[in-house]
C-alpha positions, 0 to 999 in steps of 0.5 A: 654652132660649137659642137653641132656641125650638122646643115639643117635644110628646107626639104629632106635629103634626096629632094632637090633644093628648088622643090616647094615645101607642102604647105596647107592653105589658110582657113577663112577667118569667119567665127559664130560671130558672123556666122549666126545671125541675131535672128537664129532662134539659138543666137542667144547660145552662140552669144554666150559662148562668144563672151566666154571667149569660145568663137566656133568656125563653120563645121564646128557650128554645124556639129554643135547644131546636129539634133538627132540621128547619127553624125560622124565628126572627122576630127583632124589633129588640132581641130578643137574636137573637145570644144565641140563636144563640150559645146554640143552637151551644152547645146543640147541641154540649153536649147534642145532641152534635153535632160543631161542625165540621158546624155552619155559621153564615153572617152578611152581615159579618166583624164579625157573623161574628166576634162571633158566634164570640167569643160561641160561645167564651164560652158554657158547654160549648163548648171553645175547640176546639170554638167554633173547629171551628164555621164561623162566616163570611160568605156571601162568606169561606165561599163562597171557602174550599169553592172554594180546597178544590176547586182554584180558584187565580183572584185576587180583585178586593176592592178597588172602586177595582181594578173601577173602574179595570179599567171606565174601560180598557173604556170608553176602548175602547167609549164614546170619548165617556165617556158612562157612569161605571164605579161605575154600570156596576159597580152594575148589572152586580152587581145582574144577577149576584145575580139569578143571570144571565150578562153574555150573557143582558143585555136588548139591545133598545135601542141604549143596551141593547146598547151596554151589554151590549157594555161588560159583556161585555167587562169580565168577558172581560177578567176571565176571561182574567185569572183573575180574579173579583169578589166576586159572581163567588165566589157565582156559582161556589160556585152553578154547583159546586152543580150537581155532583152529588157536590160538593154532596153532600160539601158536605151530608155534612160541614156537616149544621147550618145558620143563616143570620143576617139572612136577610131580606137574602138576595139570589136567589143567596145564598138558593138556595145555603142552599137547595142546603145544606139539601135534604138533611138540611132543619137548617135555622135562620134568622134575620131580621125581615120588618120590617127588610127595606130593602135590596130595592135590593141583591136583598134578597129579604123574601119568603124570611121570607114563603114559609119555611113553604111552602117548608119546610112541617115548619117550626117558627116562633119569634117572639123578641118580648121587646125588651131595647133600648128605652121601651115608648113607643119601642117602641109607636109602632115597632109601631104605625108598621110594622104597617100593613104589609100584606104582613109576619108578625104579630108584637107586641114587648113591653117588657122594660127599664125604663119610660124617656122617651116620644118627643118631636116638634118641627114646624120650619118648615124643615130650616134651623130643624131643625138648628138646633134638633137641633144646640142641643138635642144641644149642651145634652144635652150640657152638661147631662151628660145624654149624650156626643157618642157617645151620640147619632145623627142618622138621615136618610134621604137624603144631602140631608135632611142637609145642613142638620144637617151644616152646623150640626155644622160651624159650631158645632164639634160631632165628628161622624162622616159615615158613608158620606159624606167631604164636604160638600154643595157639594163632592160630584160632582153640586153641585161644577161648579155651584158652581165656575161660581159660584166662577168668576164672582167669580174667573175665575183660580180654577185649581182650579174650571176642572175642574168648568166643563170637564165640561158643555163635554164636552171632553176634561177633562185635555187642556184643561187641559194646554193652557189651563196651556201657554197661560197660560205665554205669555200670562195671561188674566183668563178663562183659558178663553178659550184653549179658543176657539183650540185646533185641536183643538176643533170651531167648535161648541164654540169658541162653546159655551166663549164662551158659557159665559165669557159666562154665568159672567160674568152670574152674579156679579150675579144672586141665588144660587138664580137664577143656579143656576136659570139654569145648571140650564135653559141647560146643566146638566139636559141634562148631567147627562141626557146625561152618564150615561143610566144613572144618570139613569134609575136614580137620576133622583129623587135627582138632582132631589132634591140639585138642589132641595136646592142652590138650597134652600141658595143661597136663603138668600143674597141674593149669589153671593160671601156663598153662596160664601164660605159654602160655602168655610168649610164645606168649610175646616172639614170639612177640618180636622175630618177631620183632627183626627178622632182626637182627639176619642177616639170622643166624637162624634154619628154622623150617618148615614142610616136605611139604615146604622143598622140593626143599631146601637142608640144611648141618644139618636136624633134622626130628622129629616126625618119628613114627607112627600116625604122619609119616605116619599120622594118616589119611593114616592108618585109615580103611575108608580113610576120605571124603578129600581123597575120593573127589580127586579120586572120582573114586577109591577103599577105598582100593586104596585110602589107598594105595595112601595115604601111598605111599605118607607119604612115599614119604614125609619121603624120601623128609624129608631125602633127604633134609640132605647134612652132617648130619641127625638127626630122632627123634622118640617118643615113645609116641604121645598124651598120647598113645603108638607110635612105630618108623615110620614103613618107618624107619623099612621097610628101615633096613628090618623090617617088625613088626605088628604095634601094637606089636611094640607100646607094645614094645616101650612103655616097652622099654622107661619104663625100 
């Protein structure tokens, strides 16, 4: 293949070649058809879904048929979870009798409420009026529609630049020195209050600690005098209603029919308010899978799957296990990634589509060597007419292990869509000053790069440059930071910081890249970064040291400053230009997104990149003493337990990452990851029956990419 020397093989590296592929057995093919006689009293039902092309498999049939009382529905990926919902309403409706105005369906997004009511409407049985009765909505829209009812007229701050801006006025008042940044602040306090906590029940022990109850205090102060709430504010206050005894009980009499969609994703707050709903009559069907829960960062909670049949001990449980999306190989090696897994429910997915193309893995020698060979290989996929762009996702799992592929994209001219992301590396917030002192040393005039060099000089941004442009008018320097050293209002100390700092960047022109990013890294810009925004530091410490790392990766490849910056200048040229030539390509384009955005979506080709170790599973879950973010959100757990937690959930996000494949799957494995030995991802392993030390297979790795 021109241009893409890498072997793709059967089994991953470091499993030998004789060893069998994991693979799922095939579903027994019985439908509704067979399954529910003439005789049924609800035959006529299951009929009229069959002339509308809905044929249901056994458990599927067994859920829509569920009456009252509680029923767990354990929805492996794939297993047409929405057609059953949308069924179940309508079963309930046309042969239960039910009304559908007391039926509530809750989802976690408009586009799954709405198509969830698009279904109900298309489903035998069920009126137009009828599937517009059914309250079908997200927990946000259905909180605020009970609470507009009862009077509440307060504004709702949707917009998180709103937040944002509200933040930075409290911070100008109580952090003069802008120490914390308002996204962070706002990420927190969000965390807190979907615990179900009050701003006045923050921890204050520390300094830090108290200063930052002070700011969040006063911003929902600020808030409340204003009438306004934020979105956990709408949460928060149907739960405090739910309290009152009569409103609660109006609410039981009028919505005795619940589900709940994606209920492994259920914060405290969202889970204790379905609680509230259901105690009275206990109809209550959820849906979810254990084995997607990967956002227990956001509050997600996998213990309300876990704990369901002991809260609701009368329940009925239901294994949707019957996958219409994937190859039985795609769909093993996912089963057989996840079930190591030692706290999740036993489940087993079957195949139901046709036998298809079996995963492919490639052993890069680095993430560089990787793109370049995904990018080829989707590029002649593409020629060959074996796809479209748009058929095709690459996952990753940080927004670091991307860049490699990003750049690719963009140099060769691939339409791509960045999820999540509106920026290449080099510009994003954390790279951007380093880079600008970079761009500097080649060009002290760059006007538009003195921005980032002003930050770690922790001065007043705005005012620095309002006076370095009024003294420029005067007289032109060709280091235009030097007026900085006579400016009043600056300390002595900082006058020599800035001479020290024109000092530096005029040395970094002559070192080699990833040096020069090294040296700004150990005089200045580590303590910065620390300094900068403690909170942040603490919490995503790991990731900040990841994108540093990733940084000087990069720069490495590059033997000048000016090849490194003209480099990273071409790239954003041309992801500027992409970004505005991005309606043209009329959806045709790869979707490059991380493993976290994917879940829900499915795609015909899934290239999963990044599948060693150190980067899936991160390097986070593999430390000894599991860092501060991971111990905030179960305070009261082991290291040893958290540990735990936080492997199985890499691994849930592995399986998630297989489970997207519907024909083919391509896992990408470097054998080296930031200049360091890294081993394929023990998940991959574990799934063929591997179970190797970690450090011997670095050695191992690394030997074989050498020969």
């Amino acid at each position: 293949m021109e241009n893409n020397p890498l072997t793709l093989t059967s089994v991953p590296a470091l499993v030998p070649s004789s060893s069998k592929a994991p693979e799922a057995k095939s579903a027994p093919a019985l439908t509704s058809r067979e399954l529910v006689k003439e005789q049924a009293a609800d035959a006529f039902f299951f009929r009229d879904l069959e002339r509308h092309g809905i044929l249901l498999n056994a458990p599927q049939i067994k859920a829509v048929r569920h009456g009252e009382g509680p029923m767990l529905i354990l929805a492996g990926a794939g297993c047409g979870k929405t057609t059953v919902l949308a069924a179940r309403t309508a079963y309930l409706i046309a042969v239960r009798r039910i009304a559908p105005s007391s039926i509530l369906l809750v989802t976690f997004t408009s586009k799954a409420a709405k198509e969830i009511k698009e279904r109900i409407g298309r489903m035998p049985g069920v009126s137009p009026a009828a599937a517009q009765s059914v309250e079908a909505r997200t927990f946000h829209s259905f909180a605020l529609l009970l609470l507009r009812r009862d009077g509440c007229k307060e504004q709702i701050m949707g917009e998180s630049h709103a937040q944002q801006t509200i933040m930075k006025m409290i911070l100008r008042r109580h952090d003069p020195s802008q120490t914390y940044q308002p996204e962070t602040l706002l990420a927190a306090l969000s965390a807190w209050k979907m615990q179900g906590r009050g701003v006045e029940e923050l921890p204050d022990q520390s300094a830090e600690e108290a200063s930052i109850k002070r700011i969040l205090e006063a911003y929902e102060a600020w808030k409340q005098e204003r009438h306004l709430w934020d979105f956990d504010d709408i949460l928060l206050q149907l739960r405090r209603r739910m309290e009152d005894r009569m409103f609660l009980k109006r609410l039981q009499s009028r919505y005795t029919w619940l589900m709940v969609d994606e209920f492994q994703d259920t914060n405290t707050v969202q889970y204790e308010l379905v609680q509230y709903l259901a105690a009275a009559h206990r109809n209550l069907a959820v849906v979810g899978d254990d084995d997607q829960t990967i956002y227990t960062f956001n509050g997600a909670r996998q213990e309300s799957i876990l704990e369901f049949d002991q809260i609701y001990p009368e329940s009925k449980i239901v294994i949707l296990d019957i996958n219409y999306r994937s190859d039985s190989r795609i769909l093993g090696l996912g089963s057989a990634i996840v079930r190591h897994n030692r706290f999740r429910r036993d489940k087993v997915l079957k195949a139901a589509g046709p036998k298809g193309y079996m995963p492919h893995y490639a052993l890069p020698a680095h993430p560089e060597e990787e793109a370049a060979w995904v990018v080829a290989h989707i590029t002649e996929q593409v020629k060959l007419r074996h796809a479209s762009y748009k058929d095709i996702a690459i996952l990753h799992r940080t927004a670091g292990s991307s860049r490699s592929v990003l750049e690719q994209l963009l140099l060769r001219g691939i339409p791509f869509v960045q999820h999540g992301g509106s920026s290449v590396f080099y510009d994003q917030t954390l790279i951007k000053p380093l880079m600008d002192h970079l761009r500097l040393s080649l060009n002290p005039r760059r006007m538009e790069s003195l921005p980032g060099a002003l930050g770690p000089l922790y001065v007043p941004r705005e005012e620095s440059l309002a006076y370095i442009a009024a003294q420029e008018k005067q007289v032109r320097k060709k280091y235009p930071l030097i007026h900085l050293t006579r400016w009043e209002r600056l300390q002595p100390f900082q006058q020599a910081a800035v001479k020290e700092r024109i000092k530096l960047i005029k040395s970094l022109q002559t070192m080699k890249p990833a040096y020069a990013l090294q040296e700004m890294r150990r005089l200045f810009y580590d303590k910065y970064i620390q300094a900068g925004d403690p909170l942040v530091y603490t919490q995503y410490k790991e990731m900040v040291l990841d994108s540093l790392e990733e940084l000087e990766s990069a720069a490495a490849r590059f033997d000048t400053v000016e090849q490194f910056i003209t480099y990273a200048d071409e790239l954003s040229r041309r992801h500027a230009q992409m970004e505005l030539l991005k309606d043209r390509h009329d959806g045709d384009a790869v979707q490059l997104m991380t493993i976290h955005r994917a879940k829900g979506l499915e795609f015909p080709y899934v290239y999963w990149i990044g599948a060693s170790e150190g980067i899936l599973p991160h390097r986070t879950a593999l430390k000894e003493k599991p860092p501060e973010e991971m111990k905030a959100t179960v305070p009261a757990a082991s290291e040893q337990q958290i540990r735990e937690a936080a492997l199985e959930e890499e691994r849930r996000l592995a399986y998630v990452a297989v489970t997207r494949a519907k024909e083919r799957l391509y896992i990408s494995s470097p054998a080296y990851y930031h200049g360091k030995p890294a081993p394929p991802s023990r998940f991959l392993l574990e799934a063929f029956g591997v179970k190797a030390s970690h450090e011997n297979d670095s050695k191992k790795t690394a030997s074989c990419k050498k020969k």
